[in-house]
C-alpha positions, 0 to 999 in steps of 0.5 A: 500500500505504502509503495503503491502511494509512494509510485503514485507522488513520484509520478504527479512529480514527474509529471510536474517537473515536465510540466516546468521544463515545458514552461521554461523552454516556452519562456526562453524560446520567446525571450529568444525571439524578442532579444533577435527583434530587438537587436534588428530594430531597436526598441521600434522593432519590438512595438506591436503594430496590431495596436496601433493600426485602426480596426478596418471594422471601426464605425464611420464617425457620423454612424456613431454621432447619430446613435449617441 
């Protein structure tokens, strides 16, 4: 019984530790992306365009005005 429990915790940390390797390798590859980004371009380089562009599905400012 002891050693049936005792297999099970070393499994659950197993399987945690796979977990946290996974997670590490996540952070490091995107780390890695955005030092490349930033060393091709600078700080503008690591600006997220998408923000910054307006929404193609944006409402023309008179339908605005006549709802308000």
């Amino acid at each position: 019984m002891k050693r049936k429990k005792r297999m099970k915790a070393i499994e659950k940390e197993v399987l945690r530790n796979r977990k946290r390797s996974y997670c590490l390798e996540y952070m490091i590859a995107h780390s890695v992306h955005y030092l490349n980004r930033y060393d091709e371009g600078g700080l503008d380089a690591l600006i997220n365009r998408r923000l910054v562009q307006i929404s193609h599905r944006r409402a023309p400012v008179n339908e605005v005005m006549w709802l308000i």
